[in-house]
C-alpha positions in Angstrom: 19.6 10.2 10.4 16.6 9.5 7.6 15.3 13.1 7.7 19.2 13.9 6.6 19.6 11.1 4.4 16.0 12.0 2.8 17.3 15.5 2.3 20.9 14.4 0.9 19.0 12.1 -1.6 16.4 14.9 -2.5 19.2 17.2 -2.7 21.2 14.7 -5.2 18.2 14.2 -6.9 18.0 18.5 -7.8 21.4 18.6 -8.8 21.2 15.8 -11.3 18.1 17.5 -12.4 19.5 20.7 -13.3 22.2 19.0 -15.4 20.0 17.2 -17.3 17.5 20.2 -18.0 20.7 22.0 -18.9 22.0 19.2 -20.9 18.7 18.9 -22.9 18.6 23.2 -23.2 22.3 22.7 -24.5 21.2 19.8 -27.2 18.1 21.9 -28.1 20.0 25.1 -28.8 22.5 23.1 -31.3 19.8 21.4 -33.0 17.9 24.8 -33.4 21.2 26.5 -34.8 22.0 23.2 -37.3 18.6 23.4 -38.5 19.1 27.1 -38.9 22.3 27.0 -40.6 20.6 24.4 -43.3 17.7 26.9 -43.9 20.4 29.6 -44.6 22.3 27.2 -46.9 19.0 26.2 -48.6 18.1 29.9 -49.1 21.6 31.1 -50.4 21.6 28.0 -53.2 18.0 29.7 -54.2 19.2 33.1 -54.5 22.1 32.2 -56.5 20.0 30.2 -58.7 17.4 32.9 -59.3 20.8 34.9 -59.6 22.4 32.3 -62.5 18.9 32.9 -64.3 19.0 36.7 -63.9 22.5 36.8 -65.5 21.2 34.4 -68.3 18.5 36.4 -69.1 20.8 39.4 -69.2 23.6 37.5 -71.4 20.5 36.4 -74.4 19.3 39.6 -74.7 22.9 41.5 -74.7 23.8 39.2 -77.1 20.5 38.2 -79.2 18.4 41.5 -79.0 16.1 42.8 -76.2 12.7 42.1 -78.1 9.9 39.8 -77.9 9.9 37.3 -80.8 6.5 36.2 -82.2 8.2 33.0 -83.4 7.7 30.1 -81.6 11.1 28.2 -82.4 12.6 31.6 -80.6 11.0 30.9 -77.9 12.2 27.2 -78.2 15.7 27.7 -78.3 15.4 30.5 -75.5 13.6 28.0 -73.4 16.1 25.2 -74.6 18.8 28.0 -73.2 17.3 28.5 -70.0 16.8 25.4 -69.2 20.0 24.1 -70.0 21.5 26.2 -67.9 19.5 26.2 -64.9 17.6 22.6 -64.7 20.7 20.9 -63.5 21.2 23.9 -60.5 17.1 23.5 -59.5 17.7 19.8 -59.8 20.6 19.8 -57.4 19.0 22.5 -55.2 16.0 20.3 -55.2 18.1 17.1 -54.1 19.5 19.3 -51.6 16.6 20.5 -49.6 15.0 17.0 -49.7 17.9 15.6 -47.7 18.0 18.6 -45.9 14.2 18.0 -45.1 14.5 14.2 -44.5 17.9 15.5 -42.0 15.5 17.5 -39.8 13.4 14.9 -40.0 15.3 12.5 -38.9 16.5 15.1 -36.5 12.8 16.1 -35.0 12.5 11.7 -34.8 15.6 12.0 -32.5 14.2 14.5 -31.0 10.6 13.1 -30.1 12.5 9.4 -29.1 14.6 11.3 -26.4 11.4 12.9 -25.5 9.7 9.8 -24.4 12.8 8.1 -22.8 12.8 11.5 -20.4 9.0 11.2 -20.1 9.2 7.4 -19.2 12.4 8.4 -16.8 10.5 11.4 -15.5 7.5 8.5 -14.6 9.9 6.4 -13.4 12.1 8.6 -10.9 8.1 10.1 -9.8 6.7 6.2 -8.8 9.7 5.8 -6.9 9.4 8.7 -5.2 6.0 8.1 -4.4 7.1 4.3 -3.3 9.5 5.9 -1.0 6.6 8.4 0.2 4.4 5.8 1.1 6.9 3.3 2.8 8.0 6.3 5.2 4.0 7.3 5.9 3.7 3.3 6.5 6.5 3.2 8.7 6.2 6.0 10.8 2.8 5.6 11.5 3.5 2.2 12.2 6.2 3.2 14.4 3.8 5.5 16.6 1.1 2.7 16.7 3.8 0.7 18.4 4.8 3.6 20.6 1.3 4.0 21.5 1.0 0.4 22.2 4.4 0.3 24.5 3.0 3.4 26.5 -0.2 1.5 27.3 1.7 -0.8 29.2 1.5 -0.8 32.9 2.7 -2.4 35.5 2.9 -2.4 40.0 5.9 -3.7 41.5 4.8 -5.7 44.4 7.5 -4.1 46.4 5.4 -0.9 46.0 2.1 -2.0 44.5 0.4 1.4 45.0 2.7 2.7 42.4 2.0 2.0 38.8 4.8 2.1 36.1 3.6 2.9 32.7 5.5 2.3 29.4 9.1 1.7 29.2 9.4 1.9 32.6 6.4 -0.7 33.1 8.1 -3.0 30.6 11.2 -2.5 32.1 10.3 -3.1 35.6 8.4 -6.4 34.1 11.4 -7.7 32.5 13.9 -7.0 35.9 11.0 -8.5 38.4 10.3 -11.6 36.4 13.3 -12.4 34.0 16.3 -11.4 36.6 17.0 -11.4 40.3 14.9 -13.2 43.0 12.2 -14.5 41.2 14.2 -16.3 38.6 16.3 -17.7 40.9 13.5 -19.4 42.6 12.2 -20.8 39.4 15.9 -22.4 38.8 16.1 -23.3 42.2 13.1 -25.6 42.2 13.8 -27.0 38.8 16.9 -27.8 39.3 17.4 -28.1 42.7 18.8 -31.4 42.9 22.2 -30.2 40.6 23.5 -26.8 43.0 26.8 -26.8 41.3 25.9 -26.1 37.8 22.5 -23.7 39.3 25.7 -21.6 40.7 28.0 -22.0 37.7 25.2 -20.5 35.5 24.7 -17.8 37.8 28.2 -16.9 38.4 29.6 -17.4 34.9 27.0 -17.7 32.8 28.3 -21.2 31.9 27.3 -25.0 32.4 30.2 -27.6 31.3 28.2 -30.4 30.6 26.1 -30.2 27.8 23.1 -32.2 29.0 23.1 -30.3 31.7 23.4 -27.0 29.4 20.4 -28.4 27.2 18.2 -28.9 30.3 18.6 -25.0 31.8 17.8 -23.4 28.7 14.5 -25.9 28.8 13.8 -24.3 31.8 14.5 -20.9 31.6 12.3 -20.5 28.0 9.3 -22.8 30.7 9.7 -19.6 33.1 9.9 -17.0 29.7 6.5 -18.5 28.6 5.3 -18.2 32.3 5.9 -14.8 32.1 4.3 -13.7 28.7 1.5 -15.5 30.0 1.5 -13.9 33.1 2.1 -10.3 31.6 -0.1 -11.0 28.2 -1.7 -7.8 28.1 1.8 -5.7 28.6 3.7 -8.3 26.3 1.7 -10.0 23.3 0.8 -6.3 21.7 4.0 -5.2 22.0 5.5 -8.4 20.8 3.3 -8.5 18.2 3.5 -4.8 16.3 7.2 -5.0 17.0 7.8 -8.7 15.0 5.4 -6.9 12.5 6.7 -4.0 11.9 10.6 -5.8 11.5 9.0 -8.1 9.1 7.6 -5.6 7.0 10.5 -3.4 6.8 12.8 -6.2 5.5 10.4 -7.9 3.0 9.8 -4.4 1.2 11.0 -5.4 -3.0 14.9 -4.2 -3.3 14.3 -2.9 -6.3 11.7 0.2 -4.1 13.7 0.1 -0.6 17.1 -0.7 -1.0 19.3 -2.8 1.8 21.1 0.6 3.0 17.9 2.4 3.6 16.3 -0.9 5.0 19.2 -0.7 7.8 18.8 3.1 8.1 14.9 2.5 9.1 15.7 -0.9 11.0 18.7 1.4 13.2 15.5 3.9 14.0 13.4 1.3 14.8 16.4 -0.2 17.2 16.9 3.0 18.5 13.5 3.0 20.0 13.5 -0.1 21.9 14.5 -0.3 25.5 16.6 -3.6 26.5 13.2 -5.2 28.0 11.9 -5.1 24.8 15.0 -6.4 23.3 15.0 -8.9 25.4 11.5 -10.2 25.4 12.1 -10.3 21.8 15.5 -12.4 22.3 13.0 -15.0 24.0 10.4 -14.8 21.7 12.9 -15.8 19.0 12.9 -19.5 20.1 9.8 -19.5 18.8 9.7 -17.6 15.7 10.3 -19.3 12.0 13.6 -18.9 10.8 13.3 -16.3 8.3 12.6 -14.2 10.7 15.6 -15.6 12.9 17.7 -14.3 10.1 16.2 -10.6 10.3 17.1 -10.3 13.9 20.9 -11.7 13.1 21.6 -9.9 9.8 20.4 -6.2 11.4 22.0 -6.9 14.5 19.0 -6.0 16.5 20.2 -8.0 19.8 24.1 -6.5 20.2 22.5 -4.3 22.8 21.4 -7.2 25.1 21.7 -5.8 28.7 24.3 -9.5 28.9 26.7 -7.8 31.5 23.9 -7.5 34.1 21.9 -10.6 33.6 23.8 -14.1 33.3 21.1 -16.0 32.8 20.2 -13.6 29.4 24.1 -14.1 28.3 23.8 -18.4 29.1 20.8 -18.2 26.9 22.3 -15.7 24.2 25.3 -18.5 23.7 22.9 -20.9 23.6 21.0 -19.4 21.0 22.0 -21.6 18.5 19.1 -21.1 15.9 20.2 -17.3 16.1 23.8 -18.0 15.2 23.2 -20.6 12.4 21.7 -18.3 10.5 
C-alpha cells in the first residue's frame, strides 16, 4: 500500500513537472520571439531613417547642385535642412528603442522574479521530499526494531514446558495461558467468589447488570493484567514499549510534513503487523496511558480487531473501556 502510494505520488509529482518545464519552455519561446520582433521593428525604423536622409541628400543636390560649397552659411542651411527633416524621425526612433529597452527590461525582471519563485518552489518540493525520505527511513527501521524486539520473545507452555514458543507465537501463547481460559477464571473465581451469579454472567455474556458490581470486575481483571506484565516483563514491557513509541511518533509528526491520510496509511502497516496478543496487551495497557494517547488508539481504530468473539472477559472490559470511548 505505501510502496504504491509512494510511487503514485512520485509519479504525480513527474507529470506535474513536465508541465511546468513545458510551460516555462512555452513562456520562454514567446518572450524570445516578442523580444525579437522589437529588435526587427527597432532596426526597420533605422533603415528607413538612414533611408529618409539618403533621399534628402539626393533631393538638395538634384535640386541645389552636386558641389561642395566653401561657404559656411551653405553649409548652415544644408544642415538646417537635414536636420529639420530627420531630427524629429531620430528623436522618435530614439523614444522608441528606450521603451523598447526599458520593455525588455521589465521583461528580463519578470523573468528573473519567476526564476526565484521556481527556485524557492524547486527548494521547497526537495525538503519535503527529503522530510518524507527520512520519516519512511525512521519508520521502517523503527518498525524492524520492533519486529526484532517481538521475535525475541519467548515463552514454554507449562502444558509442554520442553517446548519453547518464540515471537508471535510466544506472545500469543502468553496472552491465551494468562489472559483467557483456566487461569483467569481462577483469578475471578477467588476474587469474587462470594458473587457466582454475576462471575457466570460475565463469562457467559460478557455482561454484569449491576454497576457496582460491573465497577468491581474490571478492578480485578486490570489486578490480574498487571500480574501478568509483571510476570511476563521481559516478553511484554519491550514490546509494549517500542510499540506505544512508535504510534506516538507517527501521529505527532507536523501536518504540514506528514499529512493525516499518509499518517493512516503508515498507522494501517503498523496495524497490519500486530497479532491480537499484542493488540490486546495494548488494549490493557491503555488504562494506564495519558489520554492523548487514548485518543491515538480511538481515532486510527487500532483495537477493531480485538479477538472479542473468543474472549468475554476482553469484550466486558472493551465496553467498559470508558476512557477509550470518551475520547
Amino acid at each position: 500500500m505505501l510502496v504504491s502510494s509512494v510511487l503514485n505520488c512520485n509519479h504525480s509529482t513527474s507529470i506535474m513537472s513536465v508541465i511546468e518545464k513545458l510551460l516555462n519552455n512555452a513562456r520562454a519561446q514567446a518572450q524570445e520571439a516578442e523580444a525579437e520582433r522589437l529588435l526587427s521593428l527597432g532596426t526597420k525604423a533605422f533603415y528607413a531613417i538612414a533611408g529618409t536622409a539618403a533621399v534628402a541628400l539626393i533631393l538638395y543636390v538634384e535640386t541645389f547642385g552636386g558641389f561642395l560649397s566653401t561657404t559656411k552659411g551653405d553649409w548652415g542651411v544644408f544642415g538646417d535642412y537635414m536636420g529639420g527633416l530627420l531630427n524629429p524621425a531620430v528623436g522618435l526612433l530614439t523614444v522608441y528603442l528606450v521603451l523598447i529597452n526599458v520593455r525588455l527590461q521589465r521583461q528580463e525582471l519578470k523573468n528573473s522574479v519567476e526564476e526565484m519563485k521556481n527556485s524557492n518552489r524547486a527548494l521547497v518540493e526537495q525538503n519535503a521530499a527529503i522530510e518524507i525520505q527520512t520519516f519512511q527511513n525512521t519508520f521502517f527501521n523503527w518498525l524492524s526494531s520492533y519486529r526484532g524486539i517481538v521475535m525475541a520473545a519467548s515463552f514454554n507452555h507449562p502444558s509442554n514446558p520442553t517446548r519453547e514458543l518464540e515471537g508471535h507465537a510466544a506472545l500469543t501463547s502468553i496472552y491465551q495461558y494468562s489472559m483467557t481460559g483456566t487461569e483467569i477464571q481462577k483469578f475471578l473465581s477467588s476474587k469474587l467468589n462470594y458473587m457466582p451469579d454475576h462471575y457466570q454472567s460475565l463469562l457467559n455474556s460478557s455482561r454484569i447488570e449491576s454497576g457496582k458490581i460491573a465497577e468491581l470486575a474490571e478492578g480485578v481483571v486490570l489486578e490480574r493484567w498487571r500480574n501478568v506484565r509483571k510476570q511476563f516483563e521481559l516478553q511484554i514491557d519491550g514490546v509494549l514499549r517500542s510499540l506505544i513509541g512508535l504510534l506516538h511518533w507517527i501521529d505527532h509528526q507536523p501536518n504540514q510534513s506528514i499529512s493525516s491520510q499518509k499518517k493512516w496509511e503508515y498507522m494501517r502497516i503498523l496495524r497490519s503487523q500486530l497479532s491480537p496478543a499484542e493488540l490486546t496487551f495494548l488494549f490493557y495497557q491503555s488504562w494506564t496511558l495519558p489520554g492523548h494517547f487514548c485518543k491515538i488508539i480511538q481515532n486510527y481504530k487500532l483495537l477493531d480487531e480485538l479477538p472479542i468473539e473468543s474472549d468475554p472477559v476482553l469484550k466486558f472490559m472493551l465496553e467498559r473501556a470508558y476512557h477509550l470511548q470518551s475520547q
